[in-house]
N, C-alpha and C positions, 0 to 999 in steps of 0.2 A: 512621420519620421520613422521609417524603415527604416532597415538593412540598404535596400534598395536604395538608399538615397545616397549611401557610398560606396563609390565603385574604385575598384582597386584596378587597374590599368598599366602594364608593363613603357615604361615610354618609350620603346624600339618600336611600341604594337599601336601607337594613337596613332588617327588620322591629323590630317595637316589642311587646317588649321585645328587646333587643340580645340574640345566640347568648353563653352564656357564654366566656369567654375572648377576650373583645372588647376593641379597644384602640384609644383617636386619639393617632394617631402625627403629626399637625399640628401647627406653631407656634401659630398662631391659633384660636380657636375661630371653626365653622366657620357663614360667615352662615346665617343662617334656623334655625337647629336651636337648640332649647330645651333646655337643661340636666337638664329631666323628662324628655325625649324619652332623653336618653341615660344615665340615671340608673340604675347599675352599673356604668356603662362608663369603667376607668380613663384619663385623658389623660395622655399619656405626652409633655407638652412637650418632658422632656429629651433626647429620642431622634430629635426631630424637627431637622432641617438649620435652624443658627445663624440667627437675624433677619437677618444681613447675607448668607447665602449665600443664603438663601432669595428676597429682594430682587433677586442678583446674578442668578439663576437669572431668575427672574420678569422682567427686565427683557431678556431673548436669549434667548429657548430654543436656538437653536442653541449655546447652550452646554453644553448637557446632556452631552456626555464629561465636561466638565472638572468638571460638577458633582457626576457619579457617584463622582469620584475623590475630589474632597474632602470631600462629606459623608461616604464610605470614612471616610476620616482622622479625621472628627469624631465617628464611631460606634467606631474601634479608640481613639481617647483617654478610652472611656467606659467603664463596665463596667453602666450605667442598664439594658440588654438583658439582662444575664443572667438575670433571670428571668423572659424570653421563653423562651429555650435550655434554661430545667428543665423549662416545662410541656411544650414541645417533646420534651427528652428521654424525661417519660413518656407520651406518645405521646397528647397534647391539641392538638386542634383550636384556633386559632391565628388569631381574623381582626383584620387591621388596617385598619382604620378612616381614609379618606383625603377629604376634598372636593377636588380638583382636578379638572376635568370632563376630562383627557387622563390614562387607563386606563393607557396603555404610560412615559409620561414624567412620574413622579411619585417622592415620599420614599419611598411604600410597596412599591414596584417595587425601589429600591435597599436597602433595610430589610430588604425577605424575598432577596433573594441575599447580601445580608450574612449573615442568621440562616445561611440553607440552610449558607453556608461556614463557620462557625464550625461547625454541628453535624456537618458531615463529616469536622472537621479532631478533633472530642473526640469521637468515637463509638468 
């Protein structure tokens, strides 16, 4: 249970058909992509950062600390991830699925350091 075992993946950038264990961790479904396009691939609304934080975020990036900590809070109020954390624990590849065109300052960025730390704290 690496790093490696979660890959972060732009959804403009995946092949078609999606790698199993594929997941959109977005609020929105993401423009231009067709619902056949990603047809297997679970949307995982509930795990993606609140309508209003997502907004807040969207509207400053130089808010991104403060964003990291509370979508934090909004992902430890959930339990919607743990079974992210089983396929993880049996040692499955793990890509989340993100449209935001900024790679480093995105949900899927703070999602896989969430995961990474929950499975370091139950291993």
């Amino acid at each position: 249970m690496t790093t490696e075992n979660i890959q972060l993946v732009r959804v403009y950038d995946i092949p078609v058909p999606a790698a199993e264990n594929s997941f959109l961790v977005d609020r929105l479904w993401p423009r231009g992509i067709s619902k056949i396009r990603l047809t297997g691939v679970p949307w995982l609304k509930s795990i993606a950062p609140s309508a209003d934080l997502r907004r807040w975020v969207h509207d400053d990036p130089n808010r991104w600390p403060e964003f990291r900590v509370l979508y934090l809070a909004e992902l430890e109020a959930s339990d919607d991830w743990l079974p992210l954390v089983e396929l993880l624990r049996q040692g499955k590849l793990v890509t989340l699925l993100f449209a935001n065109k900024d790679r480093i300052h995105n949900q899927a960025v703070v999602l896989r350091d969430f995961l990474q730390q929950k499975l370091s704290v139950h291993v």
